[in-house]
C-alpha atoms as a printed R data frame, in Angstrom:
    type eleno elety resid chain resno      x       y      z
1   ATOM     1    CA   UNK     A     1 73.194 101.205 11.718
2   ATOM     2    CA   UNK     A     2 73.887 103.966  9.463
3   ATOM     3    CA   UNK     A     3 74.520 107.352 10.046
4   ATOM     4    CA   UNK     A     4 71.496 108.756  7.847
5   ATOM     5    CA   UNK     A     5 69.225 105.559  9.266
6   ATOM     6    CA   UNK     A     6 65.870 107.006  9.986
7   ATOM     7    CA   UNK     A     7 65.294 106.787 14.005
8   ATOM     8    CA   UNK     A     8 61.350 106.136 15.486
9   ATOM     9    CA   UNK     A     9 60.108 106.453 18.384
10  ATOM    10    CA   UNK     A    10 61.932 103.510 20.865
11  ATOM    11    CA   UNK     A    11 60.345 103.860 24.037
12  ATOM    12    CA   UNK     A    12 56.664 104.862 24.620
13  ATOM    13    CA   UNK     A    13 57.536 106.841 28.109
14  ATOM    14    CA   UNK     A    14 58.733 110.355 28.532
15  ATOM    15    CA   UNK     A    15 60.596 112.099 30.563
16  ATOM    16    CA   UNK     A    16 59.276 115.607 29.532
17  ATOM    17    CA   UNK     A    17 56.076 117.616 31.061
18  ATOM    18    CA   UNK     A    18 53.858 118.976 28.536
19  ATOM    19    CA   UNK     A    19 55.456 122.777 28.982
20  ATOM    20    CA   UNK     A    20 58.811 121.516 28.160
21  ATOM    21    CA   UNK     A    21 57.325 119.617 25.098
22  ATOM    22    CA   UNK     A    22 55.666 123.224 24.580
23  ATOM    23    CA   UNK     A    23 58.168 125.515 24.784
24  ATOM    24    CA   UNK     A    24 60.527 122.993 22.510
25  ATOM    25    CA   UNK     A    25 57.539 123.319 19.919
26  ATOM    26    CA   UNK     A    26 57.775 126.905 19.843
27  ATOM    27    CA   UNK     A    27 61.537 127.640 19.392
28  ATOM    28    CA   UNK     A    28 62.954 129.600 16.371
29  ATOM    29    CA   UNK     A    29 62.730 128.239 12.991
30  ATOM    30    CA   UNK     A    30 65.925 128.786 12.259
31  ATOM    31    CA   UNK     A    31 67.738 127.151 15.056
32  ATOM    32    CA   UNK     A    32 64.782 124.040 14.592
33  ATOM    33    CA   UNK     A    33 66.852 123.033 11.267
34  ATOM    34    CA   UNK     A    34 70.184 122.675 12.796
35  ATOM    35    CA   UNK     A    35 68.039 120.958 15.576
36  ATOM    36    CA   UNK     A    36 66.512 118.400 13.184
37  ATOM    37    CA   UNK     A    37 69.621 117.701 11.731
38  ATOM    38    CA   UNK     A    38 71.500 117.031 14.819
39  ATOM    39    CA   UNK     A    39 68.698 114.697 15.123
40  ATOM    40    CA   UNK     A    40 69.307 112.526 12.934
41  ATOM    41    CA   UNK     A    41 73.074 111.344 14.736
42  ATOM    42    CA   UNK     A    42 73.333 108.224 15.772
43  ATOM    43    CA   UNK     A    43 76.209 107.313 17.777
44  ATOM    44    CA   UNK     A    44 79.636 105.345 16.436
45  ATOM    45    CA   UNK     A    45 78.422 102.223 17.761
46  ATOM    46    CA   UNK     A    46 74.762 102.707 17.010
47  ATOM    47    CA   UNK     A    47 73.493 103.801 19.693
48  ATOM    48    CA   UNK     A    48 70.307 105.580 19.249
49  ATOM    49    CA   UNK     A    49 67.881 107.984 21.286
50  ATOM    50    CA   UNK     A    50 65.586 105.941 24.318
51  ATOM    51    CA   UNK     A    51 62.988 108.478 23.175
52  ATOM    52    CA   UNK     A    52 63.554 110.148 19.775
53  ATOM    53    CA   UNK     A    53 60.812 112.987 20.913
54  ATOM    54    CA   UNK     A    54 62.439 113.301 24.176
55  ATOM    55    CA   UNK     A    55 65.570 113.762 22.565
56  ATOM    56    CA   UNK     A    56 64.477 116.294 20.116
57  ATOM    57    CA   UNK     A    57 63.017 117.707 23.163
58  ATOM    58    CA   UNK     A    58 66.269 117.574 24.714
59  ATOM    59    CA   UNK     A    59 68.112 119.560 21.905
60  ATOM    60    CA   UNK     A    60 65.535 122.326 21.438
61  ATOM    61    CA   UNK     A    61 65.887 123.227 25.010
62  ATOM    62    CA   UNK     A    62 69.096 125.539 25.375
63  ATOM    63    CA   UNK     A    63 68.602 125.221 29.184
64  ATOM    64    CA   UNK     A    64 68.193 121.651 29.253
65  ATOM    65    CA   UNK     A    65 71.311 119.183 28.320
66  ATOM    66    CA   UNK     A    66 71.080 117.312 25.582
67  ATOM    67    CA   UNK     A    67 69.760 113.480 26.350
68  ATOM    68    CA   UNK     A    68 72.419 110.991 25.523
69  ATOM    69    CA   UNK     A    69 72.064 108.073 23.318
70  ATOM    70    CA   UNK     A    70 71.695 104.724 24.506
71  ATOM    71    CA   UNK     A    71 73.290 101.129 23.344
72  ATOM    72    CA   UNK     A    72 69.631  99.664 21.193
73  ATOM    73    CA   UNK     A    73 69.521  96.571 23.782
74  ATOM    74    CA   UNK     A    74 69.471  98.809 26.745
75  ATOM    75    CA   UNK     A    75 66.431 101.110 25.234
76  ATOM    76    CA   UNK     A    76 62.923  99.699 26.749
77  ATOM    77    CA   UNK     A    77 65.062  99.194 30.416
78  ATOM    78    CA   UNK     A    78 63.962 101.305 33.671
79  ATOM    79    CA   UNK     A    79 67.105 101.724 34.162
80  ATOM    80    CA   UNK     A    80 67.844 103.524 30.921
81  ATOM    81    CA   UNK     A    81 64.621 105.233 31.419
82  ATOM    82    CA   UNK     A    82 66.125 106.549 34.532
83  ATOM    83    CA   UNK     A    83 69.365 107.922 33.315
84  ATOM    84    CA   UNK     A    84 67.666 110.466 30.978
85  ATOM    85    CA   UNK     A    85 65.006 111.054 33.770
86  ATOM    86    CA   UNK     A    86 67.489 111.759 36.187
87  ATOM    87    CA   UNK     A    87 69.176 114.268 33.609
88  ATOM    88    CA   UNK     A    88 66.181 116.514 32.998
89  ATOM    89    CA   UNK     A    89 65.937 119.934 35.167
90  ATOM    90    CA   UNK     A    90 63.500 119.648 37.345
91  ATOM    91    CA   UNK     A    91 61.167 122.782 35.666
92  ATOM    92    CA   UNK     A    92 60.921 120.215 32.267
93  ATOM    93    CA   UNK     A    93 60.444 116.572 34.367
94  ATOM    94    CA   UNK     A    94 57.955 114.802 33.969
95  ATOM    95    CA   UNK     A    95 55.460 115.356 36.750
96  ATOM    96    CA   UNK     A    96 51.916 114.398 36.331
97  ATOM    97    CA   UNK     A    97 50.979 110.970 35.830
98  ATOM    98    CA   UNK     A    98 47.432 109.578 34.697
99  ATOM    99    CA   UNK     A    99 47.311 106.211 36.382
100 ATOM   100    CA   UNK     A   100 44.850 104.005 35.418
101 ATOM   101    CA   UNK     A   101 43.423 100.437 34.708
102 ATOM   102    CA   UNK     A   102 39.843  98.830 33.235
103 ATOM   103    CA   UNK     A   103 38.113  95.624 33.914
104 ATOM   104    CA   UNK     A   104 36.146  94.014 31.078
105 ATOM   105    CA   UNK     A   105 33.519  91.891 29.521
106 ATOM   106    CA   UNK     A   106 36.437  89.960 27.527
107 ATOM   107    CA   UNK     A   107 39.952  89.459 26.632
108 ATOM   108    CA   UNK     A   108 38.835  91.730 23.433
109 ATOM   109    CA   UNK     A   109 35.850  93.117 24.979
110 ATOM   110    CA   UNK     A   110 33.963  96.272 26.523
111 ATOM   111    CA   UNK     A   111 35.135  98.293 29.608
112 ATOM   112    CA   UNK     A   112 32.679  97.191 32.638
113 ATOM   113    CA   UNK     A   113 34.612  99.305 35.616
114 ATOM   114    CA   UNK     A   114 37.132 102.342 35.198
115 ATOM   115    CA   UNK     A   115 39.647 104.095 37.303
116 ATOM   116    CA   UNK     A   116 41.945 106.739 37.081
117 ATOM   117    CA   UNK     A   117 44.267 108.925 39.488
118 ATOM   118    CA   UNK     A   118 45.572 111.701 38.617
119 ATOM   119    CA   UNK     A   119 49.417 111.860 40.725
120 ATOM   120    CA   UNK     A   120 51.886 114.644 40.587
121 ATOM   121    CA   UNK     A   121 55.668 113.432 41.025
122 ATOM   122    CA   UNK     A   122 56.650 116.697 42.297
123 ATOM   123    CA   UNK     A   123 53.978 117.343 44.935
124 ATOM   124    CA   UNK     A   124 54.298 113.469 45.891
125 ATOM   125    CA   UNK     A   125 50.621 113.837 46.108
126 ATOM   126    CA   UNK     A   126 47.352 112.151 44.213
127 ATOM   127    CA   UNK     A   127 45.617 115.351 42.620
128 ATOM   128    CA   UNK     A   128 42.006 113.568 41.421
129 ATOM   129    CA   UNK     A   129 40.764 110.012 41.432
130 ATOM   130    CA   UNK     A   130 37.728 108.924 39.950
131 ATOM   131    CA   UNK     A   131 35.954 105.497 39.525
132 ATOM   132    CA   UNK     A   132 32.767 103.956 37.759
133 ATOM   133    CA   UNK     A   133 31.101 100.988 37.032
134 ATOM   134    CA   UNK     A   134 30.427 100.571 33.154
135 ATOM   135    CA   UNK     A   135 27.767  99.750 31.655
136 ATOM   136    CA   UNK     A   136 29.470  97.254 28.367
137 ATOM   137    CA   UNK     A   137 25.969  96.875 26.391
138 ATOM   138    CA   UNK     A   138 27.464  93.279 25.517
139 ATOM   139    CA   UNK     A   139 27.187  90.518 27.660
140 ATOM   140    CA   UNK     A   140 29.771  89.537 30.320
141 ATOM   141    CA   UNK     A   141 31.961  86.098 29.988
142 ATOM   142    CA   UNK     A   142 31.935  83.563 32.602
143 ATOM   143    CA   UNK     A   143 36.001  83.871 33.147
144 ATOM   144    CA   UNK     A   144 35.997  87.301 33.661
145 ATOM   145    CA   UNK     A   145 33.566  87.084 35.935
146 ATOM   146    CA   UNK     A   146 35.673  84.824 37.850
147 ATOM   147    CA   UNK     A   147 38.413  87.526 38.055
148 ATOM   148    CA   UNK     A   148 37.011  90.937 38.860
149 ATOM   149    CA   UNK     A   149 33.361  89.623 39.894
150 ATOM   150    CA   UNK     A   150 30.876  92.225 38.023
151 ATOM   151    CA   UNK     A   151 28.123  90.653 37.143
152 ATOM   152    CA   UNK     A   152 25.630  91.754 34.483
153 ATOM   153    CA   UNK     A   153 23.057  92.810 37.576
154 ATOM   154    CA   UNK     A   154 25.541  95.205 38.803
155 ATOM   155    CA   UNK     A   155 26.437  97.171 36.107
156 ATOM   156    CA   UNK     A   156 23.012  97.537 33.917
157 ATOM   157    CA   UNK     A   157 21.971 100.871 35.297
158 ATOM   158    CA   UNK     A   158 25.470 102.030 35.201
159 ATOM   159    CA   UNK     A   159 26.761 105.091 32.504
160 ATOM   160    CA   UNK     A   160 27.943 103.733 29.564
161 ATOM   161    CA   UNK     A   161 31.362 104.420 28.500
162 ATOM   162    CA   UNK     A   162 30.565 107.228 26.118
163 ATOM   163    CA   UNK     A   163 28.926 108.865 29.569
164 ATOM   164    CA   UNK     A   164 32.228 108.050 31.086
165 ATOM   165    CA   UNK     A   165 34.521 109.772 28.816
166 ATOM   166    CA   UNK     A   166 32.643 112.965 29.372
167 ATOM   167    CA   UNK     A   167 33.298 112.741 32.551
168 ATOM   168    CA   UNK     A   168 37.181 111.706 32.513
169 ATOM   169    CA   UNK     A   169 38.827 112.907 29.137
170 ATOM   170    CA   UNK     A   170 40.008 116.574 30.607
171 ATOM   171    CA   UNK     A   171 42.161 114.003 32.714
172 ATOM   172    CA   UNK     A   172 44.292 113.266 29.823
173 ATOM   173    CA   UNK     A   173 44.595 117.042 28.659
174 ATOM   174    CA   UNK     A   174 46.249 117.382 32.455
175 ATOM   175    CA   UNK     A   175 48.745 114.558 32.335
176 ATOM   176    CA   UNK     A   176 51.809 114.482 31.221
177 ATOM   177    CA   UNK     A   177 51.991 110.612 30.949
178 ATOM   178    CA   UNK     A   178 49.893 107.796 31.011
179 ATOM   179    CA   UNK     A   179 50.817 104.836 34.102
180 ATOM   180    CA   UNK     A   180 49.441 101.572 33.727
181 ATOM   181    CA   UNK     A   181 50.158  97.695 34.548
182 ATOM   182    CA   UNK     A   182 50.118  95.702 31.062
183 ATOM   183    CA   UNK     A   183 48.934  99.332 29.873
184 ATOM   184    CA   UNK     A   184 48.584  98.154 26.461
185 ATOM   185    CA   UNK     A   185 45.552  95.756 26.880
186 ATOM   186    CA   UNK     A   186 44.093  99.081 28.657
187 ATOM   187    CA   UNK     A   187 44.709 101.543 25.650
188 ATOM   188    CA   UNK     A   188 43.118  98.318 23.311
189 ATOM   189    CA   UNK     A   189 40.095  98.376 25.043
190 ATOM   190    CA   UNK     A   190 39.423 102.376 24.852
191 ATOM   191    CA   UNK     A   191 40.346 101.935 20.941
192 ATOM   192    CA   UNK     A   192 37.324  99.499 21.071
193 ATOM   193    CA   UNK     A   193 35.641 101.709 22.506
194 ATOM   194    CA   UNK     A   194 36.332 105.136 20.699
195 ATOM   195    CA   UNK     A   195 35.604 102.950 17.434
196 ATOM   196    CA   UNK     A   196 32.119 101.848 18.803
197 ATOM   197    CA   UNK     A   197 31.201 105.904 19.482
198 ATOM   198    CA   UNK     A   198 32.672 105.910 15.742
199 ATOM   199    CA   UNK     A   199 35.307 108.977 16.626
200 ATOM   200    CA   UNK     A   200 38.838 108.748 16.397
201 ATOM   201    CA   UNK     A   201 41.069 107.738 19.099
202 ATOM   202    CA   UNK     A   202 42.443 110.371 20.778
203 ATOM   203    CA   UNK     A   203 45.074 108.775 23.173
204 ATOM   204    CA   UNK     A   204 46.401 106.701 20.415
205 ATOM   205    CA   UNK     A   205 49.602 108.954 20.232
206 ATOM   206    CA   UNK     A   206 50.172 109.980 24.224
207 ATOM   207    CA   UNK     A   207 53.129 108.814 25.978
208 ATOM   208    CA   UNK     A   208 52.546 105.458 28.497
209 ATOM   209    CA   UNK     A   209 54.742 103.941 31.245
210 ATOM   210    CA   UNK     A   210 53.763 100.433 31.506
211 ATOM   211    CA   UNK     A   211 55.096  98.608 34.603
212 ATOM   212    CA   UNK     A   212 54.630  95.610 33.465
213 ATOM   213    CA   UNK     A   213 57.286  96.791 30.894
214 ATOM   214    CA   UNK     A   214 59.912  97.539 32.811
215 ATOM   215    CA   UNK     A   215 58.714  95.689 35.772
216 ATOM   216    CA   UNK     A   216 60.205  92.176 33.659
217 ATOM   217    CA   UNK     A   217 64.023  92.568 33.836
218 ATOM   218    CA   UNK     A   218 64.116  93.751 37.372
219 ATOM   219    CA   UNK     A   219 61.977  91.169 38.898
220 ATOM   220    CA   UNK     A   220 62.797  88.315 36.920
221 ATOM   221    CA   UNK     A   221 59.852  86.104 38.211
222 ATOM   222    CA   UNK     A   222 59.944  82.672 36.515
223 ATOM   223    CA   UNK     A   223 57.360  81.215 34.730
224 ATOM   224    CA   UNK     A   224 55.432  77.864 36.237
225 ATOM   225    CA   UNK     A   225 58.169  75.539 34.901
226 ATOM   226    CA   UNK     A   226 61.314  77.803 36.270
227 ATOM   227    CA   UNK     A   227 62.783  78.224 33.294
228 ATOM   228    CA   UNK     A   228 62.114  81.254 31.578
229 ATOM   229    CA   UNK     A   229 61.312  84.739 32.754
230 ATOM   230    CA   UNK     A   230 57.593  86.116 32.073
231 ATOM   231    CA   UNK     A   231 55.710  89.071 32.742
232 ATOM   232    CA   UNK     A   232 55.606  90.282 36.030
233 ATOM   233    CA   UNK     A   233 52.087  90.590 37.542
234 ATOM   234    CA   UNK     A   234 51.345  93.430 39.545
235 ATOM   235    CA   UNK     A   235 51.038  91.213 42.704
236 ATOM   236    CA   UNK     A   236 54.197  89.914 41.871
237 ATOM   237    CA   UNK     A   237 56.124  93.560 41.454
238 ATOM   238    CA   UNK     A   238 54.196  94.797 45.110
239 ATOM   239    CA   UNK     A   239 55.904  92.353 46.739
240 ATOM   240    CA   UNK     A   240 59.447  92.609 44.896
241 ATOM   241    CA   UNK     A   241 59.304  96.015 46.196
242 ATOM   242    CA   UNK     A   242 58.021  95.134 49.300
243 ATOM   243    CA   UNK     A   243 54.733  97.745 48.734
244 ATOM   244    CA   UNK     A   244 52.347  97.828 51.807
245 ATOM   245    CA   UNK     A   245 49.191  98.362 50.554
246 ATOM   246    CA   UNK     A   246 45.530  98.985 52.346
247 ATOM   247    CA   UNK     A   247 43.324  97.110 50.227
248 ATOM   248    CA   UNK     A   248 44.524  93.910 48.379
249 ATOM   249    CA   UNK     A   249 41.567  93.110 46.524
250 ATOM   250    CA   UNK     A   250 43.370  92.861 43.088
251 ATOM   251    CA   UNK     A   251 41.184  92.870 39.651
252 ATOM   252    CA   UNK     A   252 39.578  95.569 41.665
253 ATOM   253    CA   UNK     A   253 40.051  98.660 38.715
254 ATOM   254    CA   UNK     A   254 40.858 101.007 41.788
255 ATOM   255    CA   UNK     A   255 42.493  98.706 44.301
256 ATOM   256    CA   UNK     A   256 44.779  97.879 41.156
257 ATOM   257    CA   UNK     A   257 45.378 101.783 40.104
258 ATOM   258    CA   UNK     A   258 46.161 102.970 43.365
259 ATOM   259    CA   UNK     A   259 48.539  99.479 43.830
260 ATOM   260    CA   UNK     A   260 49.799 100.680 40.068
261 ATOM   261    CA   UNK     A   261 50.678 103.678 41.040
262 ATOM   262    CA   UNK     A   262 53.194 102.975 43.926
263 ATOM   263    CA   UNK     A   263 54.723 100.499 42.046
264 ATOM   264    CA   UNK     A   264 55.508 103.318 39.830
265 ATOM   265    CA   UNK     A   265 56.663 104.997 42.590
266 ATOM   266    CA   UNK     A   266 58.847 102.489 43.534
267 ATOM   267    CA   UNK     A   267 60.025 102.347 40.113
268 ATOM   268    CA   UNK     A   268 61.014 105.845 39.524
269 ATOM   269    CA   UNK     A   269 63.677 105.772 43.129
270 ATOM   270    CA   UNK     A   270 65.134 102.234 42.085
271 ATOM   271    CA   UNK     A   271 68.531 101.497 41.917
């Protein structure tokens, strides 16, 4: 890779709170052009930021030392998500988490249950929690059904989801991150949805942790013919960690938050 190779955005987690991100916003213009030009180094051997925001965030900071760059293979890893975590004073870490998860009407359907909690890293301690039935307005298929067991009776006096966001969309001005198992079929299905209220998405650009993500190189669970190494699921990651949990009715949206967010727990002290 180049030296004057333009960098992106490798990694879709951060490692900053929002008053870090904040306060590396409002630094001097001045010192932001020798910060945008040490920016754009990229190491002898390539190596390139995990994070490029997090390492502009990084370099802005004149408290804060500067994140290092990382080997392009390694980027996407917990454990490279790690080393710049663990490098971060603890006034600028990352701290609270919006963990959440939907069931649906589809694969590419409507939300028909929601759940968030809110968690704070520092305070070890779940701040809100919230949870709702949905009514989709579309019809519910047979094999989802099967999975989280909603049936059309039991959501059609529910709030829709536009009712919904009202109700849960300060949660995202509060969190520094988004926490999710295969958090990217989540974030899908609120696109649908922000693009049936017709308004534009406005999570489309927050950070995400997905632990399904980084959950795949540390448990290495085969897939059904042993041979290659698939997506952990997030039954499978509570019991590589050995999680205890309360309530084990999975495809549950809260059972599998709250069973999301220890595995991210888990996560963020592994060795």
């Amino acid at each position: 890779m180049s030296k004057k190779s333009k960098k992106v955005i490798t990694d879709s987690s951060t490692v900053f709170n929002r008053e870090a991100v904040q306060k590396a916003i409002n630094i001097d213009p001045l010192k932001m052009i020798n910060v945008l030009q040490e920016s754009m180094a990229v190491g002898d051997k390539g190596e390139i930021p995990r994070n490029y925001a997090d390492f502009l965030t990084s370099i802005s900071l004149d408290d804060q030392e500067k994140l290092p760059l990382h080997n392009p293979a390694d980027v996407g890893k917990l454990t490279t998500f790690l080393k710049d975590y663990n490098m971060v004073n603890d006034e600028y870490k990352v701290d609270k988490v919006l963990v959440f998860d939907t069931e649906t009407t589809g694969y590419t359907g409507y939300v028909v249950s929601i759940a968030f909690v809110l968690y704070s890293i520092k305070e070890d301690k779940v701040l809100e929690e919230y949870y709702s039935l949905v009514n989709p307005m579309a019809p519910i298929s047979a094999d989802s059904i099967k999975v989280h067991k909603i049936v059309e009776e039991d959501i059609k006096d529910a709030k829709t989801f536009d009712q919904v966001w009202e109700e849960v969309k300060d949660l995202f001005g509060k969190a520094d991150m988004a926490v999710g198992q295969n958090l990217s079929f989540d974030l899908k299905v609120l696109e649908r949805e922000f693009e049936r209220m017709n308004m534009p998405n406005p999570i489309e650009s927050y950070f995400y942790f997905d632990t399904m993500k980084y959950g795949k190189a540390i448990a290495k669970v085969k897939d059904k013919n042993g041979k290659k190494i698939k997506d952990a699921s997030l039954e499978e990651l509570i019991q590589f960690f050995g999680i205890k949990l309360e309530d084990t009715t999975y495809h549950n949206a809260l059972v599998d938050t709250k069973a999301t967010l220890e595995v991210f727990k888990a996560m963020l002290n592994y060795v």
